[in-house]
Structures are given as structure tokens and as C-alpha cells.
N, C-alpha and C positions, 0 to 999 in steps of 0.2 A: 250502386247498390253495394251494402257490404252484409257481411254473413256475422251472425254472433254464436259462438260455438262453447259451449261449457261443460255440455253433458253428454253422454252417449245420445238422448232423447236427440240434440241440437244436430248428431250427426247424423242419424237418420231423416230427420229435417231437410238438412243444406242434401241429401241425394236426388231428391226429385229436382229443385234450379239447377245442378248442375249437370243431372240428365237431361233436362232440355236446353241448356247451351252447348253440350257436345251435341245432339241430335240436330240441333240448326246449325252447326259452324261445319258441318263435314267430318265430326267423328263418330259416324254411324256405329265402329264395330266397338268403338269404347261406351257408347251410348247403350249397345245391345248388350254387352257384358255388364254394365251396370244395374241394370234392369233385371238382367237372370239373379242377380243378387238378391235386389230388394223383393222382387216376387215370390221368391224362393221362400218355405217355411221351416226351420229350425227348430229342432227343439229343448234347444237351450241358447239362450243370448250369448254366451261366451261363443257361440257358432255362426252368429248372427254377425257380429263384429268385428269375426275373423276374415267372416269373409266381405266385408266390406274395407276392413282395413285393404285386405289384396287385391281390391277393386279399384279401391285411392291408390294406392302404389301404382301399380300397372296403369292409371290415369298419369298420373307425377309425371312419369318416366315415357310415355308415350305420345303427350299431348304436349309440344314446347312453347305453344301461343296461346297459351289459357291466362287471360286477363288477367292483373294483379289483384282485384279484391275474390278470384275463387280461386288462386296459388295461395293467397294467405290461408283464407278459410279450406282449403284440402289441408294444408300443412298443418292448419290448428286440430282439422280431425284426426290427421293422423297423430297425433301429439295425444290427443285426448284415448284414442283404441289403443295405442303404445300401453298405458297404464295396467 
């Protein structure tokens, strides 16, 4: 499976696969913090993708066997909420 990432739309997208490949591989509390994200209601988008940006980091940095096709696609979003 690979991930196509372009838009902020594509990064909201790729969070639901990649919450449930942490929820089934053993990273429950990175799964649980992911989720408080996207549930979470904002009221402004520039708050919305801030904090999913910090949701992807703190994944990067805490999960170090996460397949190569969702290491690409994290890094593409975060490349993408960079902007």
C-alpha cells in the first residue's frame, strides 16, 4: 500500500490508516493521541493542522518500526503542514 499526499485534504486522509496501523502493531498511546487530534473540533484550520502536524512528529520520533510506505507518507505530511 502506498499513500498519495498533496493537499492538506490528503493529510487528514492518510490519519485514519495510520491510526489503525499504530492501534494494531502495539502503539496504543500513539494511536490514542492521534485520535484526540482528529476528533477534536477547531475553529480554524490553521489549528487543525497544527495540531496534527505535532501528532506526526511525536509519531516520527516515537514509533521507529513504522513501515517504509507510512515513514514516506508521515514525512510527506509533514512536508506538506510545514508550508
Amino acid at each position: 500500500m502506498s499513500f498519495t499526499l498533496r493537499t492538506a485534504a490528503d493529510v487528514y486522509k492518510f490519519a485514519l490508516p495510520l491510526y489503525d496501523y499504530l492501534s494494531q502493531n502495539g502503539h496504543a498511546k500513539e494511536a490514542d493521541a492521534l485520535v484526540k487530534v482528529v476528533d477534536s473540533c477547531y475553529p480554524q484550520s490553521a489549528q487543525a493542522l497544527d495540531a496534527h502536524r505535532r501528532a506526526f512528529n511525536q509519531i516520527r520520533e516515537t514509533v521507529p518500526d513504522l513501515p517504509a510506505q507510512y515513514l514516506i507518507a508521515l514525512n510527506e505530511a509533514l512536508e506538506i503542514l510545514s508550508k
